[in-house]
C-alpha positions as CSV (number, residue, x, y, z in Angstrom):
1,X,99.6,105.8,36.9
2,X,99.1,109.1,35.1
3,X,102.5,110.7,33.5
4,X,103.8,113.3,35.6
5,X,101.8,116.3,35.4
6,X,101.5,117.5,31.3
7,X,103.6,120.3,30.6
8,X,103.4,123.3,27.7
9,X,105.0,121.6,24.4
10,X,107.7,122.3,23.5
11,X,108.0,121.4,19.9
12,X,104.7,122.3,18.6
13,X,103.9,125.6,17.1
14,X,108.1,126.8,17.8
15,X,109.3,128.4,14.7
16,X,110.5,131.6,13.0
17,X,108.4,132.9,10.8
18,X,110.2,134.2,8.4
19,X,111.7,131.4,7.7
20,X,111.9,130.0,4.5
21,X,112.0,126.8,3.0
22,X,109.0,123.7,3.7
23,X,109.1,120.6,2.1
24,X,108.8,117.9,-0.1
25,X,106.0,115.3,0.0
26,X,103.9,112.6,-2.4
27,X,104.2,108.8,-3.1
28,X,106.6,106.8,-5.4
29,X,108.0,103.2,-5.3
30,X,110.3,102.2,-3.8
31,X,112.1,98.2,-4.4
32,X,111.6,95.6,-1.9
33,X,113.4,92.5,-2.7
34,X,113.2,93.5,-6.5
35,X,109.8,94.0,-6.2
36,X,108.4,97.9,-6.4
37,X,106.1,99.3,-3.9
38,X,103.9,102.0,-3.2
39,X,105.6,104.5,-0.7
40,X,104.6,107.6,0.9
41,X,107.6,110.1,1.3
42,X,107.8,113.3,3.0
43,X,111.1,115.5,3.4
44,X,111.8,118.7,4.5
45,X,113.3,120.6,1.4
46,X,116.9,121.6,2.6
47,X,120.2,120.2,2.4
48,X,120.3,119.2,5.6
49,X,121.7,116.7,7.2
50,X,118.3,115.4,8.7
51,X,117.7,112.5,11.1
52,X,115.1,109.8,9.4
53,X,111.9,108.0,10.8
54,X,110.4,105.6,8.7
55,X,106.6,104.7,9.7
56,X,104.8,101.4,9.8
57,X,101.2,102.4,9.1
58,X,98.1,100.9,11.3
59,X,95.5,98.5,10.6
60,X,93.4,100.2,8.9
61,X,95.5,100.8,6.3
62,X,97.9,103.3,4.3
63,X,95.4,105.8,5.2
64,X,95.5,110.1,5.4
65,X,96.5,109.8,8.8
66,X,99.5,108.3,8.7
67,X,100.2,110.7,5.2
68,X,100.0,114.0,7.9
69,X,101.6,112.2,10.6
70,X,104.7,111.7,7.7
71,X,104.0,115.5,6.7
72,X,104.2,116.2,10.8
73,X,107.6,114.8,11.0
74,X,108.9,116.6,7.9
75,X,108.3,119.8,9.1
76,X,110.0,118.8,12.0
77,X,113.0,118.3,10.2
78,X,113.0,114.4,9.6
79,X,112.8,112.4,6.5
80,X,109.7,110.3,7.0
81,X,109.1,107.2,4.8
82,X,105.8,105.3,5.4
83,X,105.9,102.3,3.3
84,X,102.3,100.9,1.9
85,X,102.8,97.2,4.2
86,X,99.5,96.2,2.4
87,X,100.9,96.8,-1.6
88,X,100.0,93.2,-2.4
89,X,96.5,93.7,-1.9
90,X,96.3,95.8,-4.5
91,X,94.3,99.2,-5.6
92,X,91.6,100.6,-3.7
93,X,90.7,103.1,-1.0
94,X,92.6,102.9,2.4
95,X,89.2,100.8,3.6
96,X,88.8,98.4,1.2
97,X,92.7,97.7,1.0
98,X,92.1,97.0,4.5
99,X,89.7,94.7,4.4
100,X,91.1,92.6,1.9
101,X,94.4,92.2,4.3
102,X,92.3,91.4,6.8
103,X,90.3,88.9,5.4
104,X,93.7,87.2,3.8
105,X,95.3,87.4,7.6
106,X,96.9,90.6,7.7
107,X,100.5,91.3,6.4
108,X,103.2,88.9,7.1
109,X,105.9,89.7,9.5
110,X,108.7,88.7,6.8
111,X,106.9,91.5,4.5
112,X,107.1,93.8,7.1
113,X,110.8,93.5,8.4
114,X,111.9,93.8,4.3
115,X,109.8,96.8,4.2
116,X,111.4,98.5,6.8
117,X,114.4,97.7,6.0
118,X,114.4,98.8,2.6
119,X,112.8,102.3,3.9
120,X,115.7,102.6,6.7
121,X,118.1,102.2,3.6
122,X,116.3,104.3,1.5
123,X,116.7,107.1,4.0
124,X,120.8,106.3,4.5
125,X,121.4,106.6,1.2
126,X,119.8,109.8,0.5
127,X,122.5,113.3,0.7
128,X,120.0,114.8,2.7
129,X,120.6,112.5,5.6
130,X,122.4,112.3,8.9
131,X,122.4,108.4,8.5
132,X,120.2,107.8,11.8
133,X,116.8,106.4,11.4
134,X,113.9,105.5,13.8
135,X,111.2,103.7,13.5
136,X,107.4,104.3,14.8
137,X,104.4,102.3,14.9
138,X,101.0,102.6,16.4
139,X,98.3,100.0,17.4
140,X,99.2,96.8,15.5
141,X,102.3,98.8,13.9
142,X,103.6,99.2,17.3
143,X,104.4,95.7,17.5
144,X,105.5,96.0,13.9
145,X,108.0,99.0,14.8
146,X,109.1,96.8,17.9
147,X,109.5,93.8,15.5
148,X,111.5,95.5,12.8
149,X,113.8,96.9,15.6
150,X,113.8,93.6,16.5
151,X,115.0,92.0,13.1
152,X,115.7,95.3,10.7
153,X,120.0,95.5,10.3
154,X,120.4,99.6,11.6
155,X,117.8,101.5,13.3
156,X,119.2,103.5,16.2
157,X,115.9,104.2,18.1
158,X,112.3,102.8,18.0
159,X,108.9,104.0,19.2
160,X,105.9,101.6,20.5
161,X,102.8,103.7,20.5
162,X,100.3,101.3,22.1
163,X,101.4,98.3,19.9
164,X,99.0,95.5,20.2
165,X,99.7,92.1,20.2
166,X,102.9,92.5,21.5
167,X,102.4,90.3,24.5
168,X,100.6,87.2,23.2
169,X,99.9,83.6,24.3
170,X,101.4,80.6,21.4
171,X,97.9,80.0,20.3
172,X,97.5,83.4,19.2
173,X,100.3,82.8,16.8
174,X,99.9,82.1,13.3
175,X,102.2,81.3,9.9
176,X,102.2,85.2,9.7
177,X,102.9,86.1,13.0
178,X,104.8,82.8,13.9
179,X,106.9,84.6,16.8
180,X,105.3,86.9,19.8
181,X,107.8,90.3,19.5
182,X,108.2,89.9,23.6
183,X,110.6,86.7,23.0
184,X,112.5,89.2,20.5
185,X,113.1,92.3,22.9
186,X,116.3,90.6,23.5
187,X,117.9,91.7,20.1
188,X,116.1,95.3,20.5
189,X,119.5,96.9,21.2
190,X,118.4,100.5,20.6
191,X,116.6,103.0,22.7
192,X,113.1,102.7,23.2
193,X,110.0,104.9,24.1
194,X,106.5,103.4,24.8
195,X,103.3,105.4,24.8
196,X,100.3,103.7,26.3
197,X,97.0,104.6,27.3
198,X,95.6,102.9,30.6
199,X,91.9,102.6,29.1
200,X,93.3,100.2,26.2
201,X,92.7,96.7,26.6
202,X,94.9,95.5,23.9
203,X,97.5,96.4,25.2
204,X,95.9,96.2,28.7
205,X,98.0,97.4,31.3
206,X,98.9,94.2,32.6
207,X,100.4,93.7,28.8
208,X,102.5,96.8,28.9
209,X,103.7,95.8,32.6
210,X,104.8,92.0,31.2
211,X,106.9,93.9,28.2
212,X,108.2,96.8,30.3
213,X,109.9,93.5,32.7
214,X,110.7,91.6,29.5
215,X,112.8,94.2,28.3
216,X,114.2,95.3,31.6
217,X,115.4,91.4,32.2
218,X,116.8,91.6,29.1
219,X,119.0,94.3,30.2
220,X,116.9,97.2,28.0
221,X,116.1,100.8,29.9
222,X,112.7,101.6,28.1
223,X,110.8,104.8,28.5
224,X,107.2,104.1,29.0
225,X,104.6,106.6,29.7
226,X,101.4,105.4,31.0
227,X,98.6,107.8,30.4
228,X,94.9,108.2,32.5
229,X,91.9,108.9,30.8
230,X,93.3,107.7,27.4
231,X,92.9,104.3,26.1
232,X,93.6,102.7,22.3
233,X,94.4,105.4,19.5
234,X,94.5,108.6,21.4
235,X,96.3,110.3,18.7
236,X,94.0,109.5,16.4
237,X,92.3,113.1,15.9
238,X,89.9,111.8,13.4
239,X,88.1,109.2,15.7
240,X,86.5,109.5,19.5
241,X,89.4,108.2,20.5
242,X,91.4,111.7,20.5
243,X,92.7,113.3,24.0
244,X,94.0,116.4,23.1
245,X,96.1,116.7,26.1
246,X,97.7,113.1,26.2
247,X,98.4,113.5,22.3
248,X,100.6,116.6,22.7
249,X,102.1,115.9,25.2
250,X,103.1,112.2,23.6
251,X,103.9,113.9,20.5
252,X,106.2,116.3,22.2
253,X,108.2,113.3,23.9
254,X,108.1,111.4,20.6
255,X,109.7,114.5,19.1
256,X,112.3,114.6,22.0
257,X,112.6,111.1,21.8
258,X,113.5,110.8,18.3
259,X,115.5,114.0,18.4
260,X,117.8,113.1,21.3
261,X,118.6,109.6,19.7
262,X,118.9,110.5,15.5
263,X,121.0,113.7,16.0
């Protein structure tokens, strides 16, 4: 079923302007278990106190898009932290850096979980913040977002946009990926918002229906929006993928989302 009908956002292009003021963006390292990583970080440049997101990149890697979509969120007034889940693989373009995780098995959920973590305390430690923090994901990193919310100590809301392998049979699972998220949604005590496309195929529809009735039997109240004509990646402006009118109006409840819950 289509979301009810899309409406004129609400978020996007609302500000006064002559306003002053931006933001604050580049990469640094940040320590993981005593171990420094490679961590995109963008901030709007006021005192604040802001609400934080941290972002689990995509399979394809640490790439440009998920550097705007951190620069998106800071000019929205968060603090958005997108750690680099594939540092161990070393240098390289997005791409390649991909590859290489790919061809090793992807990132372990372990490395994931302390990555978000230490984002989400990077974020509560800074002055600058209202010491709420959310958590996003798309594609594979929706099931990452849903896992740290699963396992991370402190999120307050979490955001599943399309996450794959969510919903998975135990011979998909691996040393990795030893646990399917769907037997997690149990310790997922935070709101959460779910943005699907009923094109995909991974998450199929049938997928998102089995995890909207997990987490309802496990006494959650999701938010999922089921949109026509879109299927896997809609966001993703770069690629064919894009629907211009499913992507506003899922950024605008991701906003809203994210707004109602971190301040």
């Amino acid at each position: 079923m289509m979301a009810s009908a899309m409406q004129e956002a609400t978020v996007w292009n609302v500000f006064e302007t002559t306003a002053l003021g931006g933001m604050t963006a580049g990469t640094t390292m940040m320590s993981v278990d005593g171990k420094d990583i490679h961590t995109y970080i963008a901030q709007p440049d006021g005192e604040g106190p802001y609400p934080g997101v941290v972002l689990l990149h995509h399979a394809p890697g640490w790439d440009e898009y998920y550097r705007e979509f951190a620069r998106r969120f800071a000019q929205h007034g968060f603090i958005a932290v997108c750690p680099n889940l594939y540092d161990e693989w070393g240098a390289g373009t997005p791409d390649e850096v991909a590859a290489k995780a790919r061809a090793d098995g992807g990132v372990a959920d372990d490395t994931v979980v302390a990555d978000a973590q230490a984002s989400l305390d990077w974020i509560k430690a800074q002055p600058s913040s209202n010491g709420k923090v959310g958590v996003i994901g798309s594609c594979s990193a929706g099931r990452h977002a849903m896992l740290a919310a699963a396992k991370a100590d402190g999120f307050s809301a979490v955001v599943d946009l399309w996450g794959a392998n969510v919903v998975v049979t135990p011979d998909k699972l691996t040393p990795k990926q030893p646990v399917a998220v769907i037997d997690m949604v149990s310790n997922i005590n935070m709101p959460i918002l779910g943005l699907f496309g009923n094109d995909d195929q991974n998450p199929s529809p049938e997928a998102v229906n089995t995890l909207e009735a997990a987490l309802k039997a496990a006494g959650k109240d999701p938010m999922f929006t089921r949109y026509d004509g879109a299927g896997h990646g809609f966001f993703y402006y770069h690629t064919p993928a894009y629907r211009q009118q499913q992507a506003m109006d899922g950024w605008e409840k991701v906003e809203a989302f994210f707004k109602q819950n971190l301040t």
